[in-house]
N, C-alpha and C positions, 0 to 999 in steps of 0.2 A: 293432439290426442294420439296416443301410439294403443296400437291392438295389439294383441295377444289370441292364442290358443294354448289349452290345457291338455297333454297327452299322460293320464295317470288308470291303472286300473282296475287302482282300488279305491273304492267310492269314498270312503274317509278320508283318502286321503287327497282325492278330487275335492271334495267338499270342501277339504282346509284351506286347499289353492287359491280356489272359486272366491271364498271368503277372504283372503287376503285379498285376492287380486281389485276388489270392490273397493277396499280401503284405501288405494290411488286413484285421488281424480282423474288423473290424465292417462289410465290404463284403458280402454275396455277389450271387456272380454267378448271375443266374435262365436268361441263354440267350446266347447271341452270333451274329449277325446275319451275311451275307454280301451281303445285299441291302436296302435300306428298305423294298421291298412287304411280304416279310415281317415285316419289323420291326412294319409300321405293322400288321396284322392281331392280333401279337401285343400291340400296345401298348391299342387297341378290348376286349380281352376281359382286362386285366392292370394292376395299378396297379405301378407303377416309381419310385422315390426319384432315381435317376440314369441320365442316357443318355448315353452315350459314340457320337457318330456323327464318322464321315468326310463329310466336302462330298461328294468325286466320288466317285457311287459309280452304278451299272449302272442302270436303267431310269429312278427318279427320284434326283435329290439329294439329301443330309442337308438343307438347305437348304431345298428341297421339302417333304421330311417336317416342316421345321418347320410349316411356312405351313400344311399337312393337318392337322396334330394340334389339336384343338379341346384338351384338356388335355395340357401337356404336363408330362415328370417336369423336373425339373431340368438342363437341355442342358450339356454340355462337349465342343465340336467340336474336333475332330482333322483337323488336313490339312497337306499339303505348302505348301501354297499362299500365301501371306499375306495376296493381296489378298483374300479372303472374309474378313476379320476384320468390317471394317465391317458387313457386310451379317450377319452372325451377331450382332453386338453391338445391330445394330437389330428383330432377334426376342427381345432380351431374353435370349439366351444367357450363363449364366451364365461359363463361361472360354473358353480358348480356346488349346489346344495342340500347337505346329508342328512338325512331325515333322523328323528322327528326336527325338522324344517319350524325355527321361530320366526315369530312375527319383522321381528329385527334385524332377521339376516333377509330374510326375507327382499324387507323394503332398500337394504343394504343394496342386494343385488341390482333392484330395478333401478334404485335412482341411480349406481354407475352405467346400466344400459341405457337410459334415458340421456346421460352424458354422452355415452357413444353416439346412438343416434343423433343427439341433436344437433352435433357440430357438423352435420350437413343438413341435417331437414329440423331446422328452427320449430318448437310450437308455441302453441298459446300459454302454455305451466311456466315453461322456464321464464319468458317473459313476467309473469306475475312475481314469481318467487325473486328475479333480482329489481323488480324495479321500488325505484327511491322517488320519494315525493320529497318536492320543494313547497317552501311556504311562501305567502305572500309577500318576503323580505328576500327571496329569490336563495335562502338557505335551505339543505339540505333538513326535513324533520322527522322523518321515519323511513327502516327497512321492511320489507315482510322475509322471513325467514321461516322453514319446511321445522316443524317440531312433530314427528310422525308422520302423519297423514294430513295433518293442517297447516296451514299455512296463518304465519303469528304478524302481528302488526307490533313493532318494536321502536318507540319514538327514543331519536338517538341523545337526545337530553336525561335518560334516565339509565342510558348502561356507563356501566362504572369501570367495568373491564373484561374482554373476550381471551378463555384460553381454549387451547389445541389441544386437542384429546386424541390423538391419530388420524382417523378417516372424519373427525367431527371435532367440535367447536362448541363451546359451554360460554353463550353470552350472561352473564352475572347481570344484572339490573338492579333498583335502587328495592326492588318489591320483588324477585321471582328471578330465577335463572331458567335461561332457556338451551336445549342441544340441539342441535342443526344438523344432521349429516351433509359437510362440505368442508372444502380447506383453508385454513386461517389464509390465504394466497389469497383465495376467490371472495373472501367475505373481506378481509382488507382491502380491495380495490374498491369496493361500493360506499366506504366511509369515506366522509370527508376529509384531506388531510390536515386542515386545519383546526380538526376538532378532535382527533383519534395520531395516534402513534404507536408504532412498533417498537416493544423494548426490550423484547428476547423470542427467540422460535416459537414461545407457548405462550406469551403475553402479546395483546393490543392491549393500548389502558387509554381513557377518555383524558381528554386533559384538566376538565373541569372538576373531576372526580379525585383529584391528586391532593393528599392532606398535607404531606411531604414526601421530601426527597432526599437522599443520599450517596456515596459513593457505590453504593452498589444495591441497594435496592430503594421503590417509590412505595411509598405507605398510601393505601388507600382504604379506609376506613380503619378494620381492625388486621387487613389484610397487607402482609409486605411483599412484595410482585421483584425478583432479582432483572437487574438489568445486566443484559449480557454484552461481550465485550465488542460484539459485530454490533449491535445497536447502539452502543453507548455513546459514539461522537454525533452520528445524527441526533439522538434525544436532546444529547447537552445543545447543541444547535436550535432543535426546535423549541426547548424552553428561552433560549435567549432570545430567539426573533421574538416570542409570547411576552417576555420582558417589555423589548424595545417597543412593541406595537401598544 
């Protein structure tokens, strides 16, 4: 579980926060702020994982509170504003979020701190979201993967093929496609490699899922998936050991 505090102060747009910050299990929220003097009192006597501040805000600025704070949690500044990006980027502010503030950037931002943090203090989320059950035949039979705020149960006999979308991943399934914020990198390590393959930067395709094949592209359903030319001696390889076995 990583904590948080809220420093916004205007109440709507405290409220919006509030109300995202609720829709990540693994956030809570320890207080929210109307002002930085408080903030900064409360932050002296409190250790904090994440702080959600506005620039302009009544006595001092988030901006201020940075420069004050001798340890600081992990910043993510929120403001109308755009020209304080610079000046927030040069305290070492981790992101940096321009209001009106969507849901999606939103959760964008947390789960890259949740990354930051977690590659030294492990928790309970990220364990959930990569692990893989085996079945009683000691094979690999399903992922859980972050679709929003939830966390999705994905048995791997039914995805047909995963593409890269940038900061995210579009697993296709036989019934429903699902988006993930993570990298085809980090979700290819968890598939089995004897079941799943790399055939271009924005294609994984299952191997059971393959109707045919070509010199340059696999047909999988109504769908033709290009095989690029950095994958393409491994593929022809892994279809022929699939042959020989």
């Amino acid at each position: 579980m990583l904590t948080c505090i809220i420093i916004e102060d205007e109440p709507l747009a405290r409220n919006l926060m509030e109300a995202y910050v609720q829709k990540v299990p693994h956030l809570q929220l320890l207080k929210s702020f109307s002002s930085s003097l408080a903030a900064l009192d409360f932050l002296r006597e409190n250790t904090v994982d994440i702080l959600f501040s506005d620039i302009q805000m009544p006595e001092i600025t988030g901006i201020t509170l940075l420069k004050i704070l001798q340890k600081k949690p992990l910043v993510i500044l929120t403001t109308a504003y755009s020209e304080y990006a610079l000046e927030g980027y040069e305290l070492e502010v981790f992101d940096y979020l321009l209001k009106p503030i969507s849901l999606e950037r939103f959760l964008k931002a947390v789960e890259r701190a949740t990354i930051r943090l977690t590659q030294t203090q492990p928790v309970i989320h990220e364990k959930i979201v990569q692990e893989i059950s085996v079945n009683s035949e000691g094979s690999q039979a399903f992922i859980f993967v972050k679709d929003g705020t939830k966390l999705v149960k994905i048995r791997l006999n039914e995805i047909l093929y995963i593409e890269g979308l940038k900061d995210y991943v579009s697993i296709h399934t036989k019934e429903k496609k699902v988006v993930t914020l993570q990298t085809m990198k980090s979700l290819e390590s968890q598939l089995p490699d004897s079941q799943f393959i790399r055939i271009h930067n924005s294609f994984i395709i299952a191997f059971d899922a393959i109707d045919a094949i070509d010199k340059e592209k696999v047909q999988i359903g109504k769908n033709f998936l290009p095989i690029s030319d950095t994958y393409r001696k491994v593929f022809k390889e892994f279809i022929e050991k699939k042959q020989v076995s």
